[in-house]
C-alpha atoms as one frame of an Amber mdcrd trajectory, in Angstrom:
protein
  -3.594  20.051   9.403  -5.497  22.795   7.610  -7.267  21.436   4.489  -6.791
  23.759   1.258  -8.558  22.218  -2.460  -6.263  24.744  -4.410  -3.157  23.447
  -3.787  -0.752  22.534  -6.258   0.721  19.671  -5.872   3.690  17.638  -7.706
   5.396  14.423  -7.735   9.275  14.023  -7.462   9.864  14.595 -11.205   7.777
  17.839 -10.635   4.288  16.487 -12.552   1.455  17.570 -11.543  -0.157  15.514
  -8.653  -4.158  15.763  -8.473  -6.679  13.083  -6.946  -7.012  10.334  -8.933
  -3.728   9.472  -9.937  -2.108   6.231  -9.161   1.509   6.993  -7.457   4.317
   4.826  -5.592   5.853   5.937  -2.145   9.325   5.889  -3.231  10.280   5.075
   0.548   8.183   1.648   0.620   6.644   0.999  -2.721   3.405   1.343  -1.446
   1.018   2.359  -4.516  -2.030   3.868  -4.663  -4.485   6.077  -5.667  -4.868
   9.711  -4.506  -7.256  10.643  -2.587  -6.927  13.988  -1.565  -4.571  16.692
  -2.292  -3.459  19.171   1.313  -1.208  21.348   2.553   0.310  22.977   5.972
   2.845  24.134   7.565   5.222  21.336   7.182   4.867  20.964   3.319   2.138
  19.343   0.504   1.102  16.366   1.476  -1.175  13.635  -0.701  -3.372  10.605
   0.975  -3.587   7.169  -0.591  -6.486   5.070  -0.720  -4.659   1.773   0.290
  -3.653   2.725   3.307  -5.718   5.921   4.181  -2.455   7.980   4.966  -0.745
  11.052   4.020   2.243  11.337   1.957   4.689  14.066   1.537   4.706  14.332
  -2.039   8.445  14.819  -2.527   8.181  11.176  -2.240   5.470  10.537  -4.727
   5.699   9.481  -8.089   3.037   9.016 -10.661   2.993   5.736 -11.989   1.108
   3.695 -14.296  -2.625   2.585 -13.111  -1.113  -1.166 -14.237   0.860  -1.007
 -11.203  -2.315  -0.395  -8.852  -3.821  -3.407 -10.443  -0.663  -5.863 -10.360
  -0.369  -5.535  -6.466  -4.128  -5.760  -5.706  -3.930  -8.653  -7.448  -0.621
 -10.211  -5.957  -2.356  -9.180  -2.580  -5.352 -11.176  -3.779  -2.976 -13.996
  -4.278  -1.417 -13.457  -0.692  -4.547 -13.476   0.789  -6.045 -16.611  -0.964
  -2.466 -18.160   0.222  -3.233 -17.507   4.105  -6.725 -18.292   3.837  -5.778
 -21.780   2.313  -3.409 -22.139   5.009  -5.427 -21.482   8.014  -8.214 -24.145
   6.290  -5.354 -27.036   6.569  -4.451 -25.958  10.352  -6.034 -28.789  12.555
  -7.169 -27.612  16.141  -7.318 -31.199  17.231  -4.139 -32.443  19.201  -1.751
 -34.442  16.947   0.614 -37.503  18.560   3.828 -37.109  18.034   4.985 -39.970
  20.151   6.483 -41.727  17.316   8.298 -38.814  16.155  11.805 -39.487  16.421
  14.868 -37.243  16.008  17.594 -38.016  13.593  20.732 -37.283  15.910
């Protein structure tokens, strides 16, 4: 890909896209910030800072920076979640000798 910092970018709704703004992949709902704005032979693309990848920007649309925060935070919760979960895993060997089955 051949880097170019003039290009003029925009989102679906044909706003201007710049880096900086907070968009949503329309395919996945991933949101993020842009990073960096490019552009080659196959079309404009713009890369996101959540997941470090390039985006064709006919799929972008600006959204609201609240948006940006709400999932951080929900993957905050997600993460707290699995991090509690892996504390109450035991390694040791439990006996389920006892354990009987109800048919």
């Amino acid at each position: 890909m051949v880097e170019n910092k003039d290009v003029v970018a925009l989102d679906i709704n044909g706003n201007p896209l710049k880096a900086g703004d907070v968009v949503r992949y329309l395919n996945t709902g991933t949101v993020g910030q842009v990073l960096d704005v490019m552009k080659d032979d196959e079309g404009t693309w713009a890369q996101m800072d959540t997941t470090g990848l390039y985006y064709q920007v006919d799929f972008l649309l600006i959204v609201d920076a609240s948006e940006l925060k709400d999932k951080k935070k929900a993957e905050k919760g997600r993460m707290g979640a699995e991090e509690y979960a892996d504390s109450q895993s035991s390694s040791q060997p439990v006996d389920i000798g006892q354990v009987t089955g109800g048919g």
